[in-house]
N, C-alpha and C positions, 0 to 999 in steps of 0.2 A: 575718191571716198564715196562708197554706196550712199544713195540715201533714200529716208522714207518721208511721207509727206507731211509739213511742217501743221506741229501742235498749234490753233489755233488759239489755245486757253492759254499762252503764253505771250508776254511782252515780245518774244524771239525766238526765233523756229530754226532748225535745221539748217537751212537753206543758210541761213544769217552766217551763223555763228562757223559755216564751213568756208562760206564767200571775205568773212571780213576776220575770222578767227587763224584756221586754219590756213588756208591756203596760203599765204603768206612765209608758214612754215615749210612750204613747198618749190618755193620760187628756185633752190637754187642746183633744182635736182628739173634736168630740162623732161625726164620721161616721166614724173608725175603728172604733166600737162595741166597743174594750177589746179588739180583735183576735180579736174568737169568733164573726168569718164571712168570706165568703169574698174580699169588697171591701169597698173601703172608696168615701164620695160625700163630694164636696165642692162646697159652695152657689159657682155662678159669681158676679162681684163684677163688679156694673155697670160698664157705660164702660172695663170691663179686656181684654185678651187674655190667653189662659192660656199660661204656660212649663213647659217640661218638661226636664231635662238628668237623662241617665243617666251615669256612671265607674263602673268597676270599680276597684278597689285591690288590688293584687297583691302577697303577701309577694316580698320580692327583686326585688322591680319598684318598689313605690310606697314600701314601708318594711322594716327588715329584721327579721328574727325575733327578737331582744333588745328592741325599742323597747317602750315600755312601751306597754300594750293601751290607756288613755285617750288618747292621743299617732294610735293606728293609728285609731280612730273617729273622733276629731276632722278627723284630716286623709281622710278616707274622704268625710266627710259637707263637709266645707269645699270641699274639690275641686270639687264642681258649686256651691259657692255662688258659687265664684267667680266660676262663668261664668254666672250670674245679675249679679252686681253688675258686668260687662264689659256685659252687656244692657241694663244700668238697671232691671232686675225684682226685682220683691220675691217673696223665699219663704214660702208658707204652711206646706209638708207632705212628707214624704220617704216612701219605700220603701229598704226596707230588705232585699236577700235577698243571706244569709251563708252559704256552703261551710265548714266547720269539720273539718279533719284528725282522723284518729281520737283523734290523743296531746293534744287540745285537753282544757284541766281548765277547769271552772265558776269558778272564781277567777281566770282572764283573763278572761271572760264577764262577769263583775262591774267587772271594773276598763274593761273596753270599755264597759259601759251606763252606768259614769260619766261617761264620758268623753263619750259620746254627752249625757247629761244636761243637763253645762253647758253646752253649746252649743247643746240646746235652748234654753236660758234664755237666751243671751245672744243667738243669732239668731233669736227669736220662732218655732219650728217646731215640728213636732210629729211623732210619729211615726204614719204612715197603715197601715203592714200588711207584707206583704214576703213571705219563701222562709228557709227556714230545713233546711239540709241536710248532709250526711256528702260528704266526698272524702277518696279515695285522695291526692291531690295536693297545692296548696300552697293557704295561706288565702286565700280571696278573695272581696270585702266590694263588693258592687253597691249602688249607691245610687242609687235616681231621684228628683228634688226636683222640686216642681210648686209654681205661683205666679202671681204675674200681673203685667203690664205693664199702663200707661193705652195705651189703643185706637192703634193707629198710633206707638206711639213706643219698640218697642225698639232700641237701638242695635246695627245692624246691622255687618258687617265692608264691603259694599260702599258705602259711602258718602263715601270719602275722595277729595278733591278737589285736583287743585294747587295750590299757595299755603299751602295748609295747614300747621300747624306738627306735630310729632309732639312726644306727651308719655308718660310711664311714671310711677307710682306706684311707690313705694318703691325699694328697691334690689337689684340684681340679681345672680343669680350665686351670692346665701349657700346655699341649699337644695344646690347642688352643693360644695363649698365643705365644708356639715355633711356630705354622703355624703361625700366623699374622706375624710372624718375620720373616719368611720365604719368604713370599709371598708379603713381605714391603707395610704392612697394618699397620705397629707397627716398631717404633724405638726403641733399648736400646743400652743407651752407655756406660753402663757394661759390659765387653767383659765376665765375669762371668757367670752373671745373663742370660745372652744371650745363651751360650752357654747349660745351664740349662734348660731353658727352650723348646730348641729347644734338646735339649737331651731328653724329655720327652715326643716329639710328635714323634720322632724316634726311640726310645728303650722304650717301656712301663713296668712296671715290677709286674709280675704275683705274687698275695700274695698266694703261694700255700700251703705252709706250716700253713701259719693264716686259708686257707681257711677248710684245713682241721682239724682245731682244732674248727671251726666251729659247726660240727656236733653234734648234740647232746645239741647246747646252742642258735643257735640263730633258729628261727622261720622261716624265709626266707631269703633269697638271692639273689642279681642279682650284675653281672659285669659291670660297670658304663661306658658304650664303647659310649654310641649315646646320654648323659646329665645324669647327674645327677637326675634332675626336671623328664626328660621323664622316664628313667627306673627306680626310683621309683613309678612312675606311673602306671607303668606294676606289680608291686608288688600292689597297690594299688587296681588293676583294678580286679587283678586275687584272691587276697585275701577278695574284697568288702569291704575295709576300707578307712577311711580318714587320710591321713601323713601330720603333721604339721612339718614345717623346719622352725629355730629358723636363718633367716640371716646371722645374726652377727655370729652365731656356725660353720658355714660352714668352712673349713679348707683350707685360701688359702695362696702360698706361697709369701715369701717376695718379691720374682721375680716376681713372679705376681701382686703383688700390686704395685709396683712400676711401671708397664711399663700400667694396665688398673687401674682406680678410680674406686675406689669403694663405688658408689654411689650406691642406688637403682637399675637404670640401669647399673651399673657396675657387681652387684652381682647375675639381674636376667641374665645377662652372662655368667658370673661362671656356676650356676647350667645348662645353658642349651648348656654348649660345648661339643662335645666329644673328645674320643679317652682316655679320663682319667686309664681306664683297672684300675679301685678300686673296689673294692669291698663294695655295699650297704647290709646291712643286718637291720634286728629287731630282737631285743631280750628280753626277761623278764627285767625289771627294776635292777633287783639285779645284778650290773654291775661286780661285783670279778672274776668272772670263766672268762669274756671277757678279762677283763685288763690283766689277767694271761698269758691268749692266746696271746695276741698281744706282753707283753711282754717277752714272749718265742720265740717269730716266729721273732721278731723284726720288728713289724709292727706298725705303729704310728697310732692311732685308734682316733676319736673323734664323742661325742655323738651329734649330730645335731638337734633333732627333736622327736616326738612323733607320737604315733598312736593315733585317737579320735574319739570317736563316730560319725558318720553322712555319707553325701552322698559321695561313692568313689570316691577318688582322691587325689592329693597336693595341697596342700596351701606352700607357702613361706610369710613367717612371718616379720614384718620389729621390733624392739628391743618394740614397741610401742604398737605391737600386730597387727598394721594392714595389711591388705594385701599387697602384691608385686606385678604387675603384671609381667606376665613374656610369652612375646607374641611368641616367639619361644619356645617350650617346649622342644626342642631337635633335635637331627640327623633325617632325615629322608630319608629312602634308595630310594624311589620313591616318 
């Protein structure tokens, strides 16, 4: 992990907080060498291709400034896992380079390297090296995750076919759902449901295991970060098909229905919020090998929609057949 030379108008400097913070995050990856040079090497793994996904995470973009510091890592580092397990690729090793506001104290730093910690644990990763710096501006947490795929088989976004069925993982729409609660756009007086929700625009959860049983069965892929409507639409756009979504299929949760109606405009919401981190795919009709997968991996899978002849893109379907309109398609970074 580069570094520059330690702020002396500080309790703790650079140096500290890499020596006693980080590194430790490092120990169980033997080519980061304990973060005291200037890269880090990692042995290629036969019959693999290598992955690489970079996110930034943005205070007041990705998470807001109260959320607790374990909650802002997690979801920092989960972000591109997601879009690993959308690939079907497994993660070995991340980068790590953090912009830290002047008014930033060492005891967020602690509570983020925990946060970081178990999730080491629970996603086999390890920390490789990084950037570690001072801004004038807002916090923001880069992270590039590297991994591998078997030779020829990640699931790409162009490979969806007509006929095909379309499926989504888990349930859609909470992550926006938790912000409006956050940002008191939205009332719920279920301290439950509440909590739920707003657990879900904080801690997302990477279907890696589904994703990589994946391979091999479903046609294409994309990680549902910036809408549902819009990144199926990137699948649509890059495979030149047209994706019908069946409304009423869409998988949303009780928390969520409770706290938005789910009217027409209730549900062209749903598909066009992000931060979801599910996983979109299409697959051959014959749904066995799917349902297998998900219920191996323990991931709640529901079929939403079709591939159909005609001019690319989505349609959102209302129980009736007719169209939805749906005038935000999705996230949009600019």
């Amino acid at each position: 992990m580069a570094t520059r030379p330690t702020d002396r108008s500080r309790p703790w400097g650079e140096f500290e907080l890499i020596d006693t913070l980080f590194a430790p995050l490092a120990r169980g990856l033997a080519g980061a060498f304990d973060l005291k040079d200037d890269v880090a090497t990692l042995s290629p793994k036969a019959g693999h291709e290598l992955v690489v996904k970079t996110d930034s995470t943005i205070e007041n973009v990705h998470f807001m400034p109260a959320d607790p510091p374990d909650t802002v890592a997690r979801k920092a580092l989960r972000r591109t896992l997601s879009d690993f397990a959308a690939k079907g690729a497994e993660p070995e090793a991340y980068l790590l380079a953090i912009a830290l506001p002047e008014t930033m104290e060492k005891s967020w730093l602690e509570g983020f390297v925990e946060g970081l910690s178990k999730d080491q644990q629970q996603f086999r990763v390890a920390l490789a090296g990084g950037e570690t710096n001072r801004t004038p501006g807002a916090l923001t947490i880069t992270v590039t995750t590297i991994g591998w795929v078997p030779e020829g088989q990640v699931v790409r976004r162009n490979g969806a076919k007509a006929g095909d069925d379309v499926w989504v993982t888990g349930t859609i729409g909470d992550a926006a759902g938790g912000l409006s609660l956050l940002i008191g756009e939205a009332v719920c007086a279920d301290e439950g449901m509440r909590e739920y929700l707003i657990g879900r625009f904080r801690v997302p959860e990477p279907r890696l295991e589904f994703g990589g049983l994946l391979r091999g069965l479903a046609h294409a892929a994309i990680d549902v970060s910036d809408g549902l409507f819009g990144d199926l639409g990137h699948i649509a756009e890059t495979s030149h098909v047209r994706i019908e979504i069946d409304s009423a299929s869409v998988p949303v949760s009780r928390a969520l229905r409770a706290l938005w109606k789910m009217t027409d405009e209730g549900i062209a919401r749903v598909v066009s919020a992000g931060d979801d981190y599910e996983i979109a795919f299409t697959a051959p009709p014959a749904a066995g090998s799917i349902k297998a997968a998900a219920a191996r991996s323990g991931s709640p899978i529901t079929r939403i929609g079709r591939i159909v002849e005609g001019v690319a893109g989505v349609v959102l379907r209302d129980a009736a057949g007719s169209e939805i309109t749906v005038p935000r398609k999705g996230y949009r970074h600019f």
